[in-house]
C-alpha positions as CSV (number, residue, x, y, z in Angstrom):
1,X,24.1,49.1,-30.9
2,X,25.7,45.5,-31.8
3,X,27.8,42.8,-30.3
4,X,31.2,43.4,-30.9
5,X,32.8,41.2,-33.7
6,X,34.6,38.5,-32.3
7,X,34.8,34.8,-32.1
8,X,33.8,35.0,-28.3
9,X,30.8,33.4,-27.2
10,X,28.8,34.4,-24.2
11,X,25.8,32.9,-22.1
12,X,22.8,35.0,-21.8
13,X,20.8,35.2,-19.1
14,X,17.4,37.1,-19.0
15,X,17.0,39.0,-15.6
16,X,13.0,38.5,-15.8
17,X,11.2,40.2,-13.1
18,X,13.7,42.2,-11.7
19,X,15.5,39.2,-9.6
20,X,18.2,41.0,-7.7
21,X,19.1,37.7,-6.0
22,X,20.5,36.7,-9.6
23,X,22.4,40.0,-10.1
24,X,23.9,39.6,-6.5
25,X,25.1,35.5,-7.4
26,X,26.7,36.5,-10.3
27,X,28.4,39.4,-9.1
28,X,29.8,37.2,-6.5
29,X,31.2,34.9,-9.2
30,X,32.7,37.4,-10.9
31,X,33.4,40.1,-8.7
32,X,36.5,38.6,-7.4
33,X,38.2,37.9,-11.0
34,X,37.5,41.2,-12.4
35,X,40.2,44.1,-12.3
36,X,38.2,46.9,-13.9
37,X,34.5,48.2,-14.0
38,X,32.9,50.2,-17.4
39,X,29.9,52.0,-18.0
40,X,27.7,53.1,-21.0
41,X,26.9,56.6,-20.2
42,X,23.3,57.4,-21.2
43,X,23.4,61.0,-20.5
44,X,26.1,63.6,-19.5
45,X,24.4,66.1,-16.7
46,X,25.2,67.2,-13.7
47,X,24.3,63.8,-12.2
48,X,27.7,62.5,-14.2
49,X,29.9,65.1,-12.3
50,X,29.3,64.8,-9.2
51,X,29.6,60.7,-10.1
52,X,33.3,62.0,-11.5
53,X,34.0,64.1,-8.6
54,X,32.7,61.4,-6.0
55,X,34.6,58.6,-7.6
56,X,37.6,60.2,-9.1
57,X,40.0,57.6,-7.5
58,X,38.3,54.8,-9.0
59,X,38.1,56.3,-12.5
60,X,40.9,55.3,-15.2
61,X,38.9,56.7,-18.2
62,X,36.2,58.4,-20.0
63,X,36.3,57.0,-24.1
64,X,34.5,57.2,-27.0
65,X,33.0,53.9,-29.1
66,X,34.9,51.3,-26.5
67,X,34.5,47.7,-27.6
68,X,31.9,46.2,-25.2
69,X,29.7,43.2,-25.8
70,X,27.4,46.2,-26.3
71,X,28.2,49.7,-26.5
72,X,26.4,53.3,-27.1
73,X,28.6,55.7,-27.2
74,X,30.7,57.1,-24.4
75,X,31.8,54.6,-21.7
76,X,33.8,55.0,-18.2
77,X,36.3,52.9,-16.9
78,X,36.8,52.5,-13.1
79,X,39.2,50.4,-11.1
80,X,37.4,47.7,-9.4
81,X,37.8,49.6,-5.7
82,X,35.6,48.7,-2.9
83,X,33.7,52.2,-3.5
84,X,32.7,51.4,-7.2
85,X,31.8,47.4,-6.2
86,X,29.4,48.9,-3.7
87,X,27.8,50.9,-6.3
88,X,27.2,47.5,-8.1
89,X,25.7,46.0,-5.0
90,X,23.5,49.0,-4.1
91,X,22.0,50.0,-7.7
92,X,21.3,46.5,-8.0
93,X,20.7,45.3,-11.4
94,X,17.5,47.2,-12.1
95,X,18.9,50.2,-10.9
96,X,21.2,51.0,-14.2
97,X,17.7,51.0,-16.3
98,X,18.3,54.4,-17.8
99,X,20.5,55.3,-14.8
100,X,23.0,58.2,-16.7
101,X,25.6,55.2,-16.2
102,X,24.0,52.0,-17.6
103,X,25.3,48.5,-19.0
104,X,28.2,47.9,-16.1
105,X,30.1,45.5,-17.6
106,X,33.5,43.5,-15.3
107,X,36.8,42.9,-17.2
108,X,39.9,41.2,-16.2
109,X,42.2,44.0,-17.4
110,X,40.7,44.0,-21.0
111,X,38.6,41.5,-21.4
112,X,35.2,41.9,-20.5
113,X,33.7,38.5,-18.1
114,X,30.5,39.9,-17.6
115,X,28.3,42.5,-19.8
116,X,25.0,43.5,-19.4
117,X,22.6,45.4,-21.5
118,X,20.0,47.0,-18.7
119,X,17.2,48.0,-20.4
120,X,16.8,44.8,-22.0
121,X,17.1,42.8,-18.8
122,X,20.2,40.7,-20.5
123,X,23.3,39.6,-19.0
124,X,26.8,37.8,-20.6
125,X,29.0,36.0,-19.3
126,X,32.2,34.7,-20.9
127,X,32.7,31.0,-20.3
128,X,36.1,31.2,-20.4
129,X,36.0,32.9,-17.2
130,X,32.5,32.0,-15.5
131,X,31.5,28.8,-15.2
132,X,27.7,29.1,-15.5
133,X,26.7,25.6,-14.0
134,X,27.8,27.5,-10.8
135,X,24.7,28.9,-11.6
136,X,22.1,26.0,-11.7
137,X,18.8,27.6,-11.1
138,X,19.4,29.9,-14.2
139,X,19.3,26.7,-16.3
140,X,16.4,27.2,-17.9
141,X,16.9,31.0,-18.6
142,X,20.1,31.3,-20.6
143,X,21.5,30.3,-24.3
144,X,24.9,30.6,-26.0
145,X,24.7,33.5,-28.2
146,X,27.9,34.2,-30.8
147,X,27.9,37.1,-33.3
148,X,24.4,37.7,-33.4
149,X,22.2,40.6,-32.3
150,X,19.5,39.8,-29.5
151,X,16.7,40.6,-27.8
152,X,14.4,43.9,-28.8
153,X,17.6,44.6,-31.7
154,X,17.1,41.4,-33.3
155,X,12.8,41.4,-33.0
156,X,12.9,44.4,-34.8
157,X,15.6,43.8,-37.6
158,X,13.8,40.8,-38.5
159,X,10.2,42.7,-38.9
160,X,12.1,45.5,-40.8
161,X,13.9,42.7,-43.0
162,X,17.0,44.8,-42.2
């Protein structure tokens, strides 16, 4: 459960107190330049196939250990089709929290603009696609982070001296 390695640097903002207005103004920055649409998934059940059968125009792909800002496994690709952007928009941001399909991330074919790790309440998005003074009344929420693990990861590596 790391940042891939790479020389890309990415803004972090912290979604505190479940702000969907923030989720909704940077989907609408990035929704536009993004091609394609990926998933952790958390679970396989019955909930993810009736998600397959429902959106099986949309989907490209279902791969193992796919290189995502973050990644836990299994992830599924989807073309960025009007269906699978209002899935964005409805969930909301809070709504992937241990959803079976968590972590959407937005990539311009592939490279990801815009990840998000849910259950810590993180989002990242890759200046050299999103400019984030677009974005002024995040200011005092977000930091540059490069090659480094953050959040609950980092917190606990650092008390385990890991």
């Amino acid at each position: 459960m790391e940042m891939k390695d790479s020389d890309m640097k990415y803004w972090v903002i912290e979604f505190l107190d479940g702000d969907e207005s923030k989720w909704m103004d940077v989907l609408n920055h990035a929704l536009p330049l993004a091609t394609h649409i990926e998933f952790n998934i958390l679970y396989t059940d019955g909930s993810l196939d009736k998600f397959i059968e429902e959106y099986e125009s949309s989907i490209v792909s279902i791969t193992k250990g796919k290189e995502k800002v973050y990644s836990s496994g299994k992830v599924l690709r989807m073309k960025k089709t009007d269906h699978a952007v209002g899935l964005l928009i409805d969930k909301g941001f809070s709504g992937f929290r241990n959803w079976f399909l968590e972590d959407p991330s937005l990539y311009i074919e592939d490279c990801e603009i815009l990840a998000t790790i849910s259950h810590e309440n993180q989002v990242y998005l890759n200046p050299e696609y999103i400019d984030l003074n677009k974005f002024p009344h995040f200011k005092l929420e977000h930091r540059l982070v490069e090659k480094e693990e953050i959040g609950f990861w980092k917190y606990i590596k650092h008390f385990l001296n890991l």
